[in-house]
C-alpha positions, 0 to 999 in steps of 0.5 A: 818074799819081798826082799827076793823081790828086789833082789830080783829086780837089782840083778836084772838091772844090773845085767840089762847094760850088757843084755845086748840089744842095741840100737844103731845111732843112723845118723852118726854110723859112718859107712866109709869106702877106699878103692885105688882108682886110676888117679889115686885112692877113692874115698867114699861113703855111704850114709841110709844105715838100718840094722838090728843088733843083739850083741853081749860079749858074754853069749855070742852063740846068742848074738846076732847083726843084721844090718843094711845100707841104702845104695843110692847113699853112695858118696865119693865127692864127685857127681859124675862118678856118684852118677855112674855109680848109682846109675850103671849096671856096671856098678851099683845100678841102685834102682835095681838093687837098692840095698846092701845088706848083711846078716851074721850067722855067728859072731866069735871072739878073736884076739883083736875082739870080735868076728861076725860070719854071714852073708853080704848080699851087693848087686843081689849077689850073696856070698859068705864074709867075715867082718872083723870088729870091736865093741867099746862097751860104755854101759848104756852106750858103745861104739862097733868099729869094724873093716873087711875088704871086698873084692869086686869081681866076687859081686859084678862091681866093674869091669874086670881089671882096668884102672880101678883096684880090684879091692873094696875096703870098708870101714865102718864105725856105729855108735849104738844105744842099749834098747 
């Protein structure tokens, strides 16, 4: 009786690195944004992460990301524009909609690695994304490196047309721990 016992516990240890539930290292993700503006190509950033994670590359119909970021984090160098961004309605109007969230429906694998389907809610406006991404699995550790693109007419981000590109690319990199 012993023995099953232990025999047991090993395989549950064993299996518990790739169990799935992960937790977000905040405050080294990296929430990255470019948009071609009207002197070149922005870069920024977002920092305010909050997710939870139940990934395991073996039961994907079990798997699921749930994510959110704190808007007001926007960052692209520039005060008077971080201002703009976070302040008009125009754009982010951060105190009116404070988070940008996410939440996966399914996650498939795909030949560059994985694919999570759900909604994107920006502006209080949700539509449905994919999120392309990889998992670097280091036992008790990985990393989720991902990047999609949002167009911003879909989520009232600006005026349509004029100077600022009509696409969003966002790049994302969270290191993880197993919990």
């Amino acid at each position: 009786m012993k023995f099953k016992q232990i025999l047991a516990a090993s395989a549950i240890i064993l299996i518990m690195p790739v169990a799935g539930n992960w937790k977000a290292d905040t405050a080294n993700a990296k929430v990255n944004f470019t948009v071609h503006g009207p002197f070149g190509t922005v870069h920024g950033s977002f920092t305010g992460l909050t997710a939870t994670i139940n990934f395991n590359e073996k039961n994907l119909s079990g798997s699921s990301i749930e994510a959110s970021i704190d808007a007001k984090t926007v960052s692209t160098g520039v005060s008077l524009r971080n201002s703009d961004l976070r302040n008009k309605e125009e754009w982010l109007n951060t105190d009116k909609y404070p988070r940008i969230s996410f939440k996966s429906k399914k996650i498939e694998k795909t030949d560059k690695g994985f694919k999570a389907i759900g909604d994107l809610t920006i502006k209080g406006i949700t539509k449905p994304a994919e999120i392309p991404f990889t998992f670097t699995n280091k036992e008790s550790s990985g990393v989720f490196a991902g990047q999609f693109t949002v167009t911003r007419s879909d989520y009232n981000i600006g005026k349509p047309g004029g100077s600022v590109g009509a696409v969003i690319t966002i790049i994302l990199t969270v290191p993880v721990k197993n919990s």
